[in-house]
N, C-alpha and C positions, 0 to 999 in steps of 0.2 A: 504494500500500500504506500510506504514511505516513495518507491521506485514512479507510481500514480502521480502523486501529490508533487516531485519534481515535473514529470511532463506535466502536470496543469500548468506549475509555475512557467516550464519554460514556453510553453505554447503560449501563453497570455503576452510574454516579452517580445516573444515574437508576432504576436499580432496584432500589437501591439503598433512597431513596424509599419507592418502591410496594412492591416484593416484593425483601426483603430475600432470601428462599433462592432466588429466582432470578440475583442477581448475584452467587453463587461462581463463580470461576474457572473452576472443571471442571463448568459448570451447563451442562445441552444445551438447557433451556427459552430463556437469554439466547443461545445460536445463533442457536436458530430465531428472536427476534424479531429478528434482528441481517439475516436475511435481504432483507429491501426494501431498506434499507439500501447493504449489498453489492453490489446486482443493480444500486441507482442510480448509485453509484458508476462500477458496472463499464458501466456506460451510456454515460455521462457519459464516460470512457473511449474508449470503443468510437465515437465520434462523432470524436476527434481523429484516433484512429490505431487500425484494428482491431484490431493485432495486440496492442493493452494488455492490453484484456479476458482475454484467453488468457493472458499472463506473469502478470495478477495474480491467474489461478486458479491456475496453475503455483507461483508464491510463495508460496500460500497451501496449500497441497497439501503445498510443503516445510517450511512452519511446521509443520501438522499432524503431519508423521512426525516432526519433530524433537522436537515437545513432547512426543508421548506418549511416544517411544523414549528420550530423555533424561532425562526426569525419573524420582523416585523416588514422585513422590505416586501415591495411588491416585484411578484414574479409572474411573466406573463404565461401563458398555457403549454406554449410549445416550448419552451424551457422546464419544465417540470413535467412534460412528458416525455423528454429528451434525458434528462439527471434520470428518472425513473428507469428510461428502457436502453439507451446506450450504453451506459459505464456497466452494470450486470452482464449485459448482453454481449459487447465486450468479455469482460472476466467468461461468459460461456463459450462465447465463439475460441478465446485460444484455449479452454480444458479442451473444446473435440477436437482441435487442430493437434494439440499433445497429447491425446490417447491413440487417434488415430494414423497419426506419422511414425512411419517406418522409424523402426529403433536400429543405430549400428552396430553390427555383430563383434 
């Protein structure tokens, strides 16, 4: 999750950059590009120990209800069901990429 929480940082630096309305906070565009990311992560992952991939969709799943349920800022729709299905979805997509890739002999 720590390896996440750098790629958000750096993605937002960098889009900082490029497209400055896409690195708010509550932006669903920086999700989604946030996703390969994520998936590589959660690959990477899934290669030591299966069952990471899975806790770091599960972690991230509780970030998400925490941030939106907690906070007072306003967030619009497709930002919160972007937090809700990419960053998990993500974390899923690389466990089947690491269960199901050829292991070296």
């Amino acid at each position: 999750y720590v390896l996440v929480a750098v790629l958000e940082v750096t993605m937002r630096l960098l889009l900082l950059r490029v497209w400055p309305d896409a690195a708010q906070p509550a932006s669903a565009v920086r999700i989604v590009v946030e996703l390969p990311g994520i998936a590589l992560i959660s690959y990477i992952a899934g290669r030591f120990d299966r069952r990471a991939p899975l806790l770091l969709g599960a972690m991230m799943l509780l970030a998400a209800i925490s941030m939106t349920t907690l906070t007072a800022e306003t967030m619009s729709t497709a930002f919160i069901v972007a937090y809700f299905t990419i960053g998990p979805g993500a974390a899923v997509l690389g466990a089947l990429l690491a269960r199901f890739a050829p292991r070296a002999s």
